[in-house]
N, C-alpha and C positions, 0 to 999 in steps of 0.2 A: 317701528319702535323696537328698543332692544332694553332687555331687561338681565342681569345677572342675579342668580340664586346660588348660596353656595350652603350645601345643605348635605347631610350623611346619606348616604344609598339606604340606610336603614331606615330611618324616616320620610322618604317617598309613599305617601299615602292619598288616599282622597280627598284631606284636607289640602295638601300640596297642589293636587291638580284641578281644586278648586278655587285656588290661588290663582294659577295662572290664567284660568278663567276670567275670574272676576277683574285683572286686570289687561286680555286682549282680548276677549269678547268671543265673538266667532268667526274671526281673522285667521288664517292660513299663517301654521305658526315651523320654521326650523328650529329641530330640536338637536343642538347638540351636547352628548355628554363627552367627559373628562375629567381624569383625575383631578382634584385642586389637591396639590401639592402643600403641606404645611411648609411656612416659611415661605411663602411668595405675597405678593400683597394684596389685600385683601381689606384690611381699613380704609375707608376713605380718607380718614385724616393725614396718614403716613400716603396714600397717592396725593392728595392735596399738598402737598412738603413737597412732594417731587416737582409737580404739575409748575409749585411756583419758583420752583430754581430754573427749572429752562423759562418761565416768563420770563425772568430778572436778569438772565442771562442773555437773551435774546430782546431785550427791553427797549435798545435803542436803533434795530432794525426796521428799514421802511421797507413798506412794499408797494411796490407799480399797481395804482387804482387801476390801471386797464387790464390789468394778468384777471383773465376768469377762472379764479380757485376751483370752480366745479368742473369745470371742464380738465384742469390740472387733475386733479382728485380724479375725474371718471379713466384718465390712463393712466393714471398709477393702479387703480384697481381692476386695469384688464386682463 
């Protein structure tokens, strides 16, 4: 499961990490930080605007039922 939080360094508190608690449990969790940059995107509705120009853009491509996308997927992320 993956979750993004985009929250001030300043408010980092035990409510926060009570957060993240209550939503992976006691799961071995990777924590990375980084800057969030203002001006990059961040609203879902503005990624939802992007998300569906390359659908519509890409709308009338097939793809070969036999290609196994995960195994695609596992070498690209070697």
């Amino acid at each position: 499961m993956r979750h993004t939080f985009k929250i001030k360094s300043g408010n980092l508190d035990q409510g926060f990490i009570r957060s993240v608690r209550d939503i992976f449990g006691n799961k071995p969790l990777r924590i990375i930080v980084e800057d969030a940059e203002d001006g990059k995107l961040s609203d879902q509705r503005e990624l939802y605007k992007i998300t569906q120009t390359v659908f519509d853009r890409f709308k009338d491509a097939k793809i070969d039922p036999s290609i196994d996308l995960s195994a695609l997927a596992s070498e690209v992320n070697l």
